[in-house]
Backbone of each chain as ProteinMPNN parsed JSONL, in Angstrom:
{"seq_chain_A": "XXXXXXXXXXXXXXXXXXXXXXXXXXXXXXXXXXXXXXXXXXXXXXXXXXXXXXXXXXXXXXXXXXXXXXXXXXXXXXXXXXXXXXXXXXXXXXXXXXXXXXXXXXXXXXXXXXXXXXXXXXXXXXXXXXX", "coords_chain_A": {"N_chain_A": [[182.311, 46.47, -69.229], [185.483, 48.134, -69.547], [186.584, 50.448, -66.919], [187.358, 53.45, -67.847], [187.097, 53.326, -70.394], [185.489, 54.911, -73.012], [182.416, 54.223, -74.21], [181.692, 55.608, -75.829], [178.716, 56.668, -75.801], [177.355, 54.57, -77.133], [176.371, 52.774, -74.804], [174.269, 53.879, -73.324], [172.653, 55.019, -75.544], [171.636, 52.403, -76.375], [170.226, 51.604, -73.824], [168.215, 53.612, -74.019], [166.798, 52.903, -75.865], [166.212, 50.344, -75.509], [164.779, 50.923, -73.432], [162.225, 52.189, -74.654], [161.227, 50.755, -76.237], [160.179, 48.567, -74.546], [158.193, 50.473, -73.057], [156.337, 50.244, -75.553], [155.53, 48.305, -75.778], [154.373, 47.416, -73.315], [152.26, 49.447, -73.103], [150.764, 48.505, -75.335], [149.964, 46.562, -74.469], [148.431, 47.276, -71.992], [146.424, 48.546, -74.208], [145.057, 46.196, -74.94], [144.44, 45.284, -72.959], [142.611, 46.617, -71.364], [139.915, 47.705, -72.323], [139.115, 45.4, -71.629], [139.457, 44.322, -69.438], [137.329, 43.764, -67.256], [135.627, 41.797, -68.678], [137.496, 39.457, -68.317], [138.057, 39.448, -65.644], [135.736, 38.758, -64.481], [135.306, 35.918, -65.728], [137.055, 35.144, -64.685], [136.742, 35.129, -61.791], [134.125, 33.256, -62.084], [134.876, 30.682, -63.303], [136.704, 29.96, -60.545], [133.993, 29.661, -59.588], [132.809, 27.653, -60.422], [134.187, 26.093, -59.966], [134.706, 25.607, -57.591], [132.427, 25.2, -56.736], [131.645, 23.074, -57.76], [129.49, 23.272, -60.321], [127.708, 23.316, -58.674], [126.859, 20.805, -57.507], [128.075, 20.273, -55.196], [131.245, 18.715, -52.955], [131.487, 16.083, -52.219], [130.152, 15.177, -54.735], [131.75, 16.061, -56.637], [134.168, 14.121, -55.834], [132.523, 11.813, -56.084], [132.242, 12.266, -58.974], [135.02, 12.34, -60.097], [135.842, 9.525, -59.187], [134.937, 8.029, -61.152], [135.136, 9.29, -63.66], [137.575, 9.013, -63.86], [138.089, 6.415, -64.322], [137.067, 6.069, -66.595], [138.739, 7.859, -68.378], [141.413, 5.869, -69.514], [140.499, 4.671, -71.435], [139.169, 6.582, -72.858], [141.235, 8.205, -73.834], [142.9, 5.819, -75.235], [140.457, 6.03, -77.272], [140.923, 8.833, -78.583], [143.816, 8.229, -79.386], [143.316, 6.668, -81.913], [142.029, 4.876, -85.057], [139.138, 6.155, -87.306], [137.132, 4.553, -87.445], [137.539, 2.592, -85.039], [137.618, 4.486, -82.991], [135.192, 4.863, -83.196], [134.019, 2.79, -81.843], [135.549, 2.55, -79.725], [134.38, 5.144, -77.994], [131.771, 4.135, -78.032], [132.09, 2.391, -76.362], [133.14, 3.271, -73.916], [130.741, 4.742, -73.549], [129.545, 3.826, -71.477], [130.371, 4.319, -69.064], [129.465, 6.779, -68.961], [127.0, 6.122, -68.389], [126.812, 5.352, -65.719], [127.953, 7.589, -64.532], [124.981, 8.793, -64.363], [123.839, 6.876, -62.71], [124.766, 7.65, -60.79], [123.5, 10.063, -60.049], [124.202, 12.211, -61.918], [123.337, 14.947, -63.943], [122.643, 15.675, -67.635], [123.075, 18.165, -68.35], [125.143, 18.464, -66.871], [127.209, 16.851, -67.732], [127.769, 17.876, -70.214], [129.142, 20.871, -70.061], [131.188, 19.707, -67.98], [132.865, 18.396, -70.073], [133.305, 20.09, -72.386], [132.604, 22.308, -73.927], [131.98, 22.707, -77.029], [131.632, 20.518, -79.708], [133.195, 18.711, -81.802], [133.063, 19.578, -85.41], [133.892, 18.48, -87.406], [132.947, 15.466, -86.948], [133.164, 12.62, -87.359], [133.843, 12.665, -89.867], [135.927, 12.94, -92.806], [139.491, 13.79, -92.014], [140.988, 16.93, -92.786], [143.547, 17.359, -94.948], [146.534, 18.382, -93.735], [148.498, 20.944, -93.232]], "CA_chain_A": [[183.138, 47.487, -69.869], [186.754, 48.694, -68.924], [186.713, 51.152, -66.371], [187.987, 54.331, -68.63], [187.096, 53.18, -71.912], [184.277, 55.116, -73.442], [181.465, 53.526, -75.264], [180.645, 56.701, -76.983], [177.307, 56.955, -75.75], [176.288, 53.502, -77.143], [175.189, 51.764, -73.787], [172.829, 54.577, -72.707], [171.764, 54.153, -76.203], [171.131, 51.137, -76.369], [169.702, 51.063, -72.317], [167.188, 54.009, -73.972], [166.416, 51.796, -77.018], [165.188, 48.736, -75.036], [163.681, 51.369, -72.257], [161.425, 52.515, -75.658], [160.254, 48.946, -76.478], [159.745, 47.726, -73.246], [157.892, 51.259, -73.141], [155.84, 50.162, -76.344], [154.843, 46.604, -75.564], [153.081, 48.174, -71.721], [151.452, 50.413, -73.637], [150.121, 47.406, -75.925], [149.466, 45.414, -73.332], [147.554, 48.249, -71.701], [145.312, 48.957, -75.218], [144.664, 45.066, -75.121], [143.416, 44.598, -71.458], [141.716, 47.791, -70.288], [138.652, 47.234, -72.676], [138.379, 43.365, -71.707], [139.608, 43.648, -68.141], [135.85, 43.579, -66.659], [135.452, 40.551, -68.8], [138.573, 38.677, -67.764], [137.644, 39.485, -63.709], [133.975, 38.367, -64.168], [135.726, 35.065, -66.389], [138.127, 34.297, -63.612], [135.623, 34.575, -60.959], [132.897, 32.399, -63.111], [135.701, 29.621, -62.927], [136.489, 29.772, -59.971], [132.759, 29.693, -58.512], [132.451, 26.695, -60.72], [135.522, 24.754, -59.562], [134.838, 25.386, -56.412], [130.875, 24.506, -55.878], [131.268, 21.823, -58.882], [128.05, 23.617, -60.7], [126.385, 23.288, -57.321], [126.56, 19.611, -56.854], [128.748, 19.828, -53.991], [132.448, 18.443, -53.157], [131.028, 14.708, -52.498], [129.838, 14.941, -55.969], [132.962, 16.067, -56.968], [134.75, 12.873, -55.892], [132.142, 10.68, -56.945], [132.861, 12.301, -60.566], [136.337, 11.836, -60.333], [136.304, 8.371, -59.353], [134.19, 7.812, -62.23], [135.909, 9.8, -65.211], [139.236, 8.299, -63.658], [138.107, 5.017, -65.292], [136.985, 6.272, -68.283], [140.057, 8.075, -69.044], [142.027, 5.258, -70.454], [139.43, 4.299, -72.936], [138.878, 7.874, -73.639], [142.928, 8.244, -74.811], [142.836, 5.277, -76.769], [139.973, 6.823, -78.635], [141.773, 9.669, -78.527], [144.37, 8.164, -80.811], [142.398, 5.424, -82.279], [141.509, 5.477, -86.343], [137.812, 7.126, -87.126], [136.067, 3.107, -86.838], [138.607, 1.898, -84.375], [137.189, 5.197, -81.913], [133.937, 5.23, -82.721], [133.761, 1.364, -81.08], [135.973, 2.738, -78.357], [133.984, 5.91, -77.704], [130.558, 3.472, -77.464], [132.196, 1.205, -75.018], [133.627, 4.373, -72.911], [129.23, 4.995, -73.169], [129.079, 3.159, -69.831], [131.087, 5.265, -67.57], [128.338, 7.866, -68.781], [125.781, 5.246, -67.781], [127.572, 5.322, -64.345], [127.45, 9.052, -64.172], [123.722, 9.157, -64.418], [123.526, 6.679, -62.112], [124.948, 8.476, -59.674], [122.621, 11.105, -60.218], [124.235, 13.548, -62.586], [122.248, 15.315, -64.882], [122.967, 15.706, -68.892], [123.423, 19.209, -68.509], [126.683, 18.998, -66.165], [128.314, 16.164, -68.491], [128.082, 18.907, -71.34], [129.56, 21.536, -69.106], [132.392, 19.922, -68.008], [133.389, 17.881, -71.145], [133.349, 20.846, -73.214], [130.87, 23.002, -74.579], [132.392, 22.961, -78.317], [131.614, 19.805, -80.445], [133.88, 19.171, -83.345], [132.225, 20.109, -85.934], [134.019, 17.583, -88.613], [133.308, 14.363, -86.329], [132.374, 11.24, -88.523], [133.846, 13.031, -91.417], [137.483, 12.379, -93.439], [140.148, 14.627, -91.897], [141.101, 17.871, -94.185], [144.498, 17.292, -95.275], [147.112, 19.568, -92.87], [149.587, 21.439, -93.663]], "C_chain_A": [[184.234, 47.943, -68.919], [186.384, 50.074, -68.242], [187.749, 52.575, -67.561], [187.605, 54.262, -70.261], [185.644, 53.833, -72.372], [183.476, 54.344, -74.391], [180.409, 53.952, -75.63], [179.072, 57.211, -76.583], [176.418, 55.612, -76.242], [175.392, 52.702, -76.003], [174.292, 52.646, -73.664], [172.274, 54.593, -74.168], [170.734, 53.518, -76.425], [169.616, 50.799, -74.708], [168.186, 51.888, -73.172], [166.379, 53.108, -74.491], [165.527, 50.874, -76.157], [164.008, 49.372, -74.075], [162.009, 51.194, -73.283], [160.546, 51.06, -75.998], [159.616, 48.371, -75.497], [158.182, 48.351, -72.983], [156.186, 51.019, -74.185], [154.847, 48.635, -76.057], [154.197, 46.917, -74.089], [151.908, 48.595, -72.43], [150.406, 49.762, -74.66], [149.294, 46.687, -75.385], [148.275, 46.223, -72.842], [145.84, 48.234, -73.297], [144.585, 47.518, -75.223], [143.599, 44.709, -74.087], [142.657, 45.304, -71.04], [140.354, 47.627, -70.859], [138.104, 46.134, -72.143], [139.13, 43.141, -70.004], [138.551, 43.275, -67.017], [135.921, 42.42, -67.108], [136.503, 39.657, -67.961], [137.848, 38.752, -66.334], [136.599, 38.322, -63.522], [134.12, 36.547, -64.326], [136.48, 34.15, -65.345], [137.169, 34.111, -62.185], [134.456, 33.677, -60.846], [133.714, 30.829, -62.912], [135.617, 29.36, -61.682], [135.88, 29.341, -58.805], [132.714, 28.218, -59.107], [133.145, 25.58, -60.158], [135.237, 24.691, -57.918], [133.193, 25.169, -55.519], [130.818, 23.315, -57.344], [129.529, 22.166, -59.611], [127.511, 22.966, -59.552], [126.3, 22.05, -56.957], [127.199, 19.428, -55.897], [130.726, 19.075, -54.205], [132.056, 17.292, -53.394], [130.694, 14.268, -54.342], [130.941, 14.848, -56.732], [133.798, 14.638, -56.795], [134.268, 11.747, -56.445], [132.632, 10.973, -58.681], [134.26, 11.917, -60.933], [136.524, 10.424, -60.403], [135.8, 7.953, -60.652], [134.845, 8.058, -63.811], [137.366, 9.271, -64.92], [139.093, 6.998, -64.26], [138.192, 5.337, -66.37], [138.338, 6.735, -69.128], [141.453, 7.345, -69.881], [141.087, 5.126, -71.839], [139.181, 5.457, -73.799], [140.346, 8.282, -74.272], [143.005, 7.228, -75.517], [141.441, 5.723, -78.296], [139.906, 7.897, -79.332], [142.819, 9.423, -79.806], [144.251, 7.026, -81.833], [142.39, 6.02, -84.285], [139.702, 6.25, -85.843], [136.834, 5.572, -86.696], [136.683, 3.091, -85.97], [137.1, 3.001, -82.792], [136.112, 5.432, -82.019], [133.464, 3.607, -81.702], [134.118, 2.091, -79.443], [134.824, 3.413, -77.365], [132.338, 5.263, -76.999], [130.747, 2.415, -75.844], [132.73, 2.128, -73.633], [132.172, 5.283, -72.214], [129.039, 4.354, -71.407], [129.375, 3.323, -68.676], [129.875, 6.39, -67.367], [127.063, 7.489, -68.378], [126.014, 5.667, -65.608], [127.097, 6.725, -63.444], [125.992, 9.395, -64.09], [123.425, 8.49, -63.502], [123.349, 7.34, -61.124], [124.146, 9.874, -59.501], [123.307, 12.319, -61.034], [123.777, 13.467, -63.653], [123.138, 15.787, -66.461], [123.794, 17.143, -68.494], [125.156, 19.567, -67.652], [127.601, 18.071, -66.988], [128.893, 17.323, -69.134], [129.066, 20.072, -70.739], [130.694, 21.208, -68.979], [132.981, 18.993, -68.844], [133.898, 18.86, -72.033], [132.323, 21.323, -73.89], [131.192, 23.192, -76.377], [132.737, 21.372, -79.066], [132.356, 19.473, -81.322], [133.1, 18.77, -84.075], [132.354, 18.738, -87.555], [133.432, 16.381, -88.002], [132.88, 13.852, -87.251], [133.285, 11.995, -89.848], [135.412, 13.366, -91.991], [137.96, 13.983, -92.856], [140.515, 15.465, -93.093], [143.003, 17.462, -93.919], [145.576, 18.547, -94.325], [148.125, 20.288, -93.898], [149.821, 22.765, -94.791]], "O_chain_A": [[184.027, 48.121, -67.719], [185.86, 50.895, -68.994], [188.895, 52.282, -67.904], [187.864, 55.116, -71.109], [184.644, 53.192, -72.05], [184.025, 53.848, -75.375], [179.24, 53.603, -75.793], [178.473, 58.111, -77.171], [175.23, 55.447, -75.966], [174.271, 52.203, -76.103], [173.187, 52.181, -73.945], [171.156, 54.08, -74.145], [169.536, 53.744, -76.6], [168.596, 50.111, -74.659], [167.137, 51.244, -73.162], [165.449, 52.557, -73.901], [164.301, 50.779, -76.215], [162.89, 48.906, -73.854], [161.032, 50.509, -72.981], [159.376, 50.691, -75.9], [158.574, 47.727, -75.618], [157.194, 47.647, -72.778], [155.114, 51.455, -73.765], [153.676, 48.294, -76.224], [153.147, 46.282, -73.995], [150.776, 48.124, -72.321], [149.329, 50.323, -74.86], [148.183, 46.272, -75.717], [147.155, 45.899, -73.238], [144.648, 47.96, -73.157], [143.396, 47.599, -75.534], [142.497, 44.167, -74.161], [141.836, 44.84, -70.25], [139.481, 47.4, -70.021], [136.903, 45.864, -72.136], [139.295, 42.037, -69.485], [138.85, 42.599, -66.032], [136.265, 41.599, -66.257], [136.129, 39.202, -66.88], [136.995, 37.898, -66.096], [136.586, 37.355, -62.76], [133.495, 35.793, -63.579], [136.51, 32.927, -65.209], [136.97, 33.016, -61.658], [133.898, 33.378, -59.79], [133.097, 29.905, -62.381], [134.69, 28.635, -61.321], [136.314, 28.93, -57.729], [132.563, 27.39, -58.21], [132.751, 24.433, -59.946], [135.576, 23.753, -57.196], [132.903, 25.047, -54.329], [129.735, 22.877, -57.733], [128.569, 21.418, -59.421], [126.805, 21.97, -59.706], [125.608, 21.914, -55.948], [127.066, 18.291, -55.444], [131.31, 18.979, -55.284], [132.072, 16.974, -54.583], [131.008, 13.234, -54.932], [131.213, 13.86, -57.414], [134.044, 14.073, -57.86], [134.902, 10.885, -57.053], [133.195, 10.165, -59.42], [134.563, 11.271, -61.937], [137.163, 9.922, -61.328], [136.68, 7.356, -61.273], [134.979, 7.282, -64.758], [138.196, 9.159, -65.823], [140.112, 6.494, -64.732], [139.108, 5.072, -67.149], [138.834, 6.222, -70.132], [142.263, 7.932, -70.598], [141.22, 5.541, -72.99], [139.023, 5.461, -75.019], [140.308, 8.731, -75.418], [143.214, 7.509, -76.698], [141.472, 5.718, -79.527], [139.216, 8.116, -80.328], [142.809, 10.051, -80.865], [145.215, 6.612, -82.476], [142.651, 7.15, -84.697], [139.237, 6.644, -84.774], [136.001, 5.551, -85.789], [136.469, 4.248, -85.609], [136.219, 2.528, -82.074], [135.62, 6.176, -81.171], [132.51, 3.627, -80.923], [133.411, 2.174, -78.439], [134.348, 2.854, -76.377], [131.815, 5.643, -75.952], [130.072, 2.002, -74.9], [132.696, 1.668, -72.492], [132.113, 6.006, -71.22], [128.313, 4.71, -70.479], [128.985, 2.838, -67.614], [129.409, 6.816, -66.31], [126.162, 8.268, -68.069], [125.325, 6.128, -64.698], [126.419, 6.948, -62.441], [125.817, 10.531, -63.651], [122.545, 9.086, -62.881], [122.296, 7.655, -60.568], [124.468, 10.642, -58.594], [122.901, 13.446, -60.749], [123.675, 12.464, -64.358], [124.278, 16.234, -66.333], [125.018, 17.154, -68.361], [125.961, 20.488, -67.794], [128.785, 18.405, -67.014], [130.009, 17.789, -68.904], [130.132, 19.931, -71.338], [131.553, 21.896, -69.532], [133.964, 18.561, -68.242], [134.984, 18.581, -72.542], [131.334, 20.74, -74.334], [130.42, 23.972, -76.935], [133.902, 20.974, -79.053], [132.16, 20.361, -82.151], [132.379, 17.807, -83.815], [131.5, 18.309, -88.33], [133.224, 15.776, -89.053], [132.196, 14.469, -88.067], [133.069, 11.453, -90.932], [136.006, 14.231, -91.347], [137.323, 15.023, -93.023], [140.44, 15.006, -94.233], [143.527, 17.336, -92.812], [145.149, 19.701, -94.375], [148.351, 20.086, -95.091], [150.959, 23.118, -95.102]]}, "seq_chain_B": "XXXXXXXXXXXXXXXXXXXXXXXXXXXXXXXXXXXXXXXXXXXXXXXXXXXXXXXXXXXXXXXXXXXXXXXXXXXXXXXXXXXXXXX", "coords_chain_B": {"N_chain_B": [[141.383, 46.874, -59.938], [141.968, 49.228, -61.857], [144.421, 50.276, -60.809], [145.943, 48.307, -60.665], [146.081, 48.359, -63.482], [147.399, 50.614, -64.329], [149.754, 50.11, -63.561], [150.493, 48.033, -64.888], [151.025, 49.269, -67.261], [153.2, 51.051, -66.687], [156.633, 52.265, -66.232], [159.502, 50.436, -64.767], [160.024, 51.354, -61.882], [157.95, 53.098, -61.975], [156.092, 51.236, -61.052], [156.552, 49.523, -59.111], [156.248, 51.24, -57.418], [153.181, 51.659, -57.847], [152.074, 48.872, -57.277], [152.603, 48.502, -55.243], [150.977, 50.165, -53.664], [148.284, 49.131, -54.844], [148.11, 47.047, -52.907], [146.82, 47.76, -50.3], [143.832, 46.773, -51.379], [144.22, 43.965, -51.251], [144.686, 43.678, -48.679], [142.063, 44.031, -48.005], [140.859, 42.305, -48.808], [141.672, 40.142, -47.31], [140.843, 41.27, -44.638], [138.233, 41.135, -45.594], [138.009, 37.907, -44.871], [139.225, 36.296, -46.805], [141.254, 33.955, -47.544], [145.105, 33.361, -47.864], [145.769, 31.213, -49.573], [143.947, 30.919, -51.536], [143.848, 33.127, -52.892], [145.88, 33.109, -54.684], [145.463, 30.798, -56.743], [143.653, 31.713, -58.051], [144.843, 34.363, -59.026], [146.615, 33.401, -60.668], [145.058, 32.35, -62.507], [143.58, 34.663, -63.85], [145.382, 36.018, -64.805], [146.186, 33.958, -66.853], [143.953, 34.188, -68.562], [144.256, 36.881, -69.413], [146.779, 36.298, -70.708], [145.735, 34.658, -72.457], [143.987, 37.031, -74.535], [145.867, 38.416, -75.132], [147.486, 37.284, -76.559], [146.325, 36.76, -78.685], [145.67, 39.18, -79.451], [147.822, 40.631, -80.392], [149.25, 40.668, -83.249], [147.28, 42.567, -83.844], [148.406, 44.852, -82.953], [150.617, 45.3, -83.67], [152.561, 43.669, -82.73], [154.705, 40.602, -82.38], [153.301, 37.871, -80.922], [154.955, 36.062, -78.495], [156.273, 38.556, -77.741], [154.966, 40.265, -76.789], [153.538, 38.417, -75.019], [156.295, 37.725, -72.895], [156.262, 40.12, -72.08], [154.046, 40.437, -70.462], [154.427, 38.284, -68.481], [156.808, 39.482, -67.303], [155.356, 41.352, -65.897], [153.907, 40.11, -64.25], [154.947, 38.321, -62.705], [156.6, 40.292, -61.045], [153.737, 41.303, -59.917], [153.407, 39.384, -58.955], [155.13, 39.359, -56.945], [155.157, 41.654, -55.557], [152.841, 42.223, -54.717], [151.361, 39.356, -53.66], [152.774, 37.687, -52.667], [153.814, 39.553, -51.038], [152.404, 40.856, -49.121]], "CA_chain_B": [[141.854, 47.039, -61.162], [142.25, 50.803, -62.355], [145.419, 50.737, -60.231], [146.694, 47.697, -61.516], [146.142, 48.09, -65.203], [148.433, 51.277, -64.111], [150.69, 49.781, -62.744], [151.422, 47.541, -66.002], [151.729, 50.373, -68.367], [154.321, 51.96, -65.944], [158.305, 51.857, -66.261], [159.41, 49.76, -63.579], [160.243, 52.551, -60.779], [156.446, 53.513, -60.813], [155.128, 50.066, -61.489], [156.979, 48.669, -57.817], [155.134, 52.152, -56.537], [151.469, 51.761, -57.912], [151.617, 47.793, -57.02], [152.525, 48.246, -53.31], [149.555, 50.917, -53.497], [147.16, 48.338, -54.714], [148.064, 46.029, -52.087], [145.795, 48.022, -50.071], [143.415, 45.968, -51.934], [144.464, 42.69, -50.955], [144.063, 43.949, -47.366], [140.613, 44.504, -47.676], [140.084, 40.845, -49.156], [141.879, 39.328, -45.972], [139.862, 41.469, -44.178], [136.93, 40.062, -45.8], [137.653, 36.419, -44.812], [139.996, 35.626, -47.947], [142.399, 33.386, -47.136], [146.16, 33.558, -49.326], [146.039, 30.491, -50.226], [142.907, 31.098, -52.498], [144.52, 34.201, -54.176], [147.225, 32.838, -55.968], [145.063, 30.297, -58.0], [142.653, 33.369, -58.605], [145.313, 35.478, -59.601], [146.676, 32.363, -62.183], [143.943, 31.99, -63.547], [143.035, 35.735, -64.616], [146.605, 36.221, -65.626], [145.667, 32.945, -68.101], [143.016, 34.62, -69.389], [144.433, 38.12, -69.861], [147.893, 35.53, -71.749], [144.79, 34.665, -74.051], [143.455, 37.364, -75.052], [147.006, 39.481, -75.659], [148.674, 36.847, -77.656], [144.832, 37.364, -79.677], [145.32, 40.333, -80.438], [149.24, 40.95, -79.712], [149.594, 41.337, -83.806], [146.541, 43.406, -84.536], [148.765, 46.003, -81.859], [151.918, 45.052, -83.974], [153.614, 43.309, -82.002], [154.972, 39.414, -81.851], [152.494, 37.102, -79.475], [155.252, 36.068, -77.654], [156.943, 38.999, -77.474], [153.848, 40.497, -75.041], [153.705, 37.7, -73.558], [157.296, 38.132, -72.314], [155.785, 41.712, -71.092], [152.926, 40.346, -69.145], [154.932, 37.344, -67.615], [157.919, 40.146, -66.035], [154.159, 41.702, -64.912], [152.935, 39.136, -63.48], [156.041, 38.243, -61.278], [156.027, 41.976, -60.256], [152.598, 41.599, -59.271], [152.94, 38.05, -57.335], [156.359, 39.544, -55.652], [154.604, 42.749, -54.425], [150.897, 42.135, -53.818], [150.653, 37.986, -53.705], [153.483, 37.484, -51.52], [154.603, 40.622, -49.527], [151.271, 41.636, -48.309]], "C_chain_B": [[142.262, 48.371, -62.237], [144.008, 50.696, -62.022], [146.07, 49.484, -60.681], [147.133, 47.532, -63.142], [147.403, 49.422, -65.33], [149.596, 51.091, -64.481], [151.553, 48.741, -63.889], [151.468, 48.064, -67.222], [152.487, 51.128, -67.752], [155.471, 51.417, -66.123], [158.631, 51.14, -64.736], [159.536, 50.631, -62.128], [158.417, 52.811, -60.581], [155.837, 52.269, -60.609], [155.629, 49.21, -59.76], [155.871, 49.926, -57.268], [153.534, 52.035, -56.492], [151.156, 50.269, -57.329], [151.544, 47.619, -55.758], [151.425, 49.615, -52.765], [148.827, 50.311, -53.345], [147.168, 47.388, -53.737], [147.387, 46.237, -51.176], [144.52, 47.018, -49.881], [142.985, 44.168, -51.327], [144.568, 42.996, -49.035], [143.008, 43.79, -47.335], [140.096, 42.902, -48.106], [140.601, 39.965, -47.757], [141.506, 39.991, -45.269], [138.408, 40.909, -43.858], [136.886, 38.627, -45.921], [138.737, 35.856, -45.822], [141.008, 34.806, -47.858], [143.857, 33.374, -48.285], [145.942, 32.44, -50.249], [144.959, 30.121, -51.602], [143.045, 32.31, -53.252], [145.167, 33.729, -55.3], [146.376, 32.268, -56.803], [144.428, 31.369, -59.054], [143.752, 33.858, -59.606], [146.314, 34.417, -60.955], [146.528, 32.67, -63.07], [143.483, 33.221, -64.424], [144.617, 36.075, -64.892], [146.536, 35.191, -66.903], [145.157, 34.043, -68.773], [143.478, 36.031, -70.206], [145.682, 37.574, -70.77], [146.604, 35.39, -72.821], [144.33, 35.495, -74.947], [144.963, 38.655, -75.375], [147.599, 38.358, -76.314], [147.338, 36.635, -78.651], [144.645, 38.308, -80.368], [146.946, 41.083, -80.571], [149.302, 41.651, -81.636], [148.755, 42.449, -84.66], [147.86, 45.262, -83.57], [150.21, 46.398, -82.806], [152.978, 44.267, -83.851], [153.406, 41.395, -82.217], [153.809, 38.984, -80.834], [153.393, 36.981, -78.452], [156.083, 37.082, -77.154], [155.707, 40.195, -76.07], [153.728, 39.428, -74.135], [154.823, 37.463, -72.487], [156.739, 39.09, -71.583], [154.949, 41.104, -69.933], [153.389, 39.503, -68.309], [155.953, 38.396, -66.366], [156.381, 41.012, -65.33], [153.863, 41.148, -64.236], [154.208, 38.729, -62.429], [156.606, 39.379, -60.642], [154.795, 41.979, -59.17], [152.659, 40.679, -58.135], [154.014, 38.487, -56.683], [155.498, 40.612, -54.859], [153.194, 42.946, -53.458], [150.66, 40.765, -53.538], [151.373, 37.658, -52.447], [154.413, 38.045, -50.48], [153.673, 40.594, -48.861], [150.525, 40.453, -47.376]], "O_chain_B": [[142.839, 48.225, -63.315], [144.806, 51.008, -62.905], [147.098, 49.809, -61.275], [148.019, 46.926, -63.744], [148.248, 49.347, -66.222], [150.308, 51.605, -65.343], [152.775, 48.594, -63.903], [151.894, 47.441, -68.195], [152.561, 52.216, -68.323], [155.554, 50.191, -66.197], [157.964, 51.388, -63.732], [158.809, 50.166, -61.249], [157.764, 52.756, -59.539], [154.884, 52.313, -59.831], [154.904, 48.294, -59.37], [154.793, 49.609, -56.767], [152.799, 52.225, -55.523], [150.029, 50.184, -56.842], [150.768, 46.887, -55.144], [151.212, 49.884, -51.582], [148.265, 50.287, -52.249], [146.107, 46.771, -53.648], [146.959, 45.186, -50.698], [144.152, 46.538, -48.809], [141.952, 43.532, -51.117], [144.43, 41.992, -48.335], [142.721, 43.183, -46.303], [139.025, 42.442, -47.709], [139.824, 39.158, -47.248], [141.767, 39.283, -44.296], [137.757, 40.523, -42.887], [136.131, 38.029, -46.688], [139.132, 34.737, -45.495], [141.968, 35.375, -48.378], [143.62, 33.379, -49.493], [145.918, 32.581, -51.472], [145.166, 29.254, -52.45], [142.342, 32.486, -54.247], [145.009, 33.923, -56.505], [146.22, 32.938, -57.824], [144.606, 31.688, -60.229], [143.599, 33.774, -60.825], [146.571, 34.9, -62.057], [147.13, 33.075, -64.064], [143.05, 33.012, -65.557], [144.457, 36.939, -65.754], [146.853, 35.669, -67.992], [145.845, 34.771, -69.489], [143.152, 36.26, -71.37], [145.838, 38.307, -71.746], [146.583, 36.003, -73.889], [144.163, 35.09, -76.098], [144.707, 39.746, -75.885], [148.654, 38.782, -76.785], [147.757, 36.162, -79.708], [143.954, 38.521, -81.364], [146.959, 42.264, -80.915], [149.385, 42.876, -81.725], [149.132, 43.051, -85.666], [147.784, 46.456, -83.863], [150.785, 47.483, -82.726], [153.988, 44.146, -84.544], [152.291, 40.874, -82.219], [153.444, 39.788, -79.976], [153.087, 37.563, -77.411], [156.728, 36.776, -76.151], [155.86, 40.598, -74.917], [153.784, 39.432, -72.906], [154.515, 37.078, -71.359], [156.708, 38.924, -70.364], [155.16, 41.267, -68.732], [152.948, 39.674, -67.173], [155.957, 38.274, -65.141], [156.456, 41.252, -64.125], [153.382, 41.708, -63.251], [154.075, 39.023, -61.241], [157.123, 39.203, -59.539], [154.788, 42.438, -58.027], [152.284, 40.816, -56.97], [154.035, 37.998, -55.554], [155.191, 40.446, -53.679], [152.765, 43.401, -52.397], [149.538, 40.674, -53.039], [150.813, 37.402, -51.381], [155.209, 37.614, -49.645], [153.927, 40.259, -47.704], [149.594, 40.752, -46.628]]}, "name": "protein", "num_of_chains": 2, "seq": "XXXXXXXXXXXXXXXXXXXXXXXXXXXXXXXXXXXXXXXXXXXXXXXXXXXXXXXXXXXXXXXXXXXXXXXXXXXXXXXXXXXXXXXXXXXXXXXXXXXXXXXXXXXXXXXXXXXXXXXXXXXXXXXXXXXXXXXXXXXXXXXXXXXXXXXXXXXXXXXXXXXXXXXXXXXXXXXXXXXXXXXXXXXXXXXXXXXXXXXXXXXXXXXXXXXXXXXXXX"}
């Protein structure tokens, strides 16, 4: 703005205006997190303990898993975008990395763990139409 | 956390004041052994979590998802300028 030219009072306005929103969305933010910020802490620390003792098997373990799921991972993206026969073949022949993993001594309960703890629920069964 | 949850319902003038309070805080963890370079992921990762659960509930509050999440992001680079990487 020109040095001399008034603008009426619109910028401070306007500056309150956005102060007010900015003002409104804290104050949101606030009602959102203060109930659930214990959880979150406890959530981020729970991670962390996990990532960083690999559920207790150690770092060594850790690398052996990696080298391990680093194979599988192609096979697991083509059945990824595979049809529903196409990936259930894939998904059986990608069975032998999980052979691997047991060799090596890990136990069922840490596959589940860090694969995902949430199944889909349709598998085997005709996609629902999107949209 | 009292003093940070403060600190992001404050206008920015108190919100630079209550964050270089809590840094305090982050004394007492490099005190106790903490090294920096194991903060930041920390402090990521529970900034993730707290992005999940405000763009969750962002329009029971009223508001746009991403328009809190705009809010908590200029928080969160508030927080890593004054407490992650001054202190």
């Amino acid at each position: 703005m020109c040095a001399g030219v008034s603008d009426r009072g619109q910028l401070g306005e306007a500056r309150e205006l956005a102060h007010d929103a900015a003002h409104a969305r804290r104050e949101a933010l606030g009602r959102i997190l203060r109930p659930r910020a214990d959880t979150i802490q406890d959530n981020t620390l729970g991670h962390a303990y996990r990532a960083t003792n690999f559920l207790g098997l150690g770092a060594l373990a850790a690398k052996r898993w990696a080298a391990i799921s680093s194979r599988a991972m192609p096979a697991c993206l083509d059945a990824l975008e595979a049809d529903d026969a196409q990936r259930i073949g894939l998904l059986d022949q990608a069975g032998v990395y999980i052979h691997e993993l047991r060799a090596a001594g890990f136990q069922r309960f840490a596959g589940e763990a860090l694969g995902g703890d949430q199944q889909p629920r349709h598998a085997g069964l005709p996609r629902r139409p999107r949209g | 956390m009292p003093a940070c949850l403060d600190a992001l319902e404050a206008d920015d003038a108190q919100r630079i004041g209550l964050l270089d309070q809590a840094g305090v805080y982050i004394h007492e963890l490099r005190a106790a052994g903490f090294q920096r370079f194991a903060m930041k992921p920390l402090t990521s990762l529970g900034f993730r979590l707290a992005l999940r659960e405000v763009k969750a509930h962002a329009r029971a509050e009223g508001f746009d998802p991403e328009e809190l999440e705009d809010e908590l992001r200029v928080f969160q680079r508030a927080f890593e300028a004054r407490i992650i990487y001054r202190t």
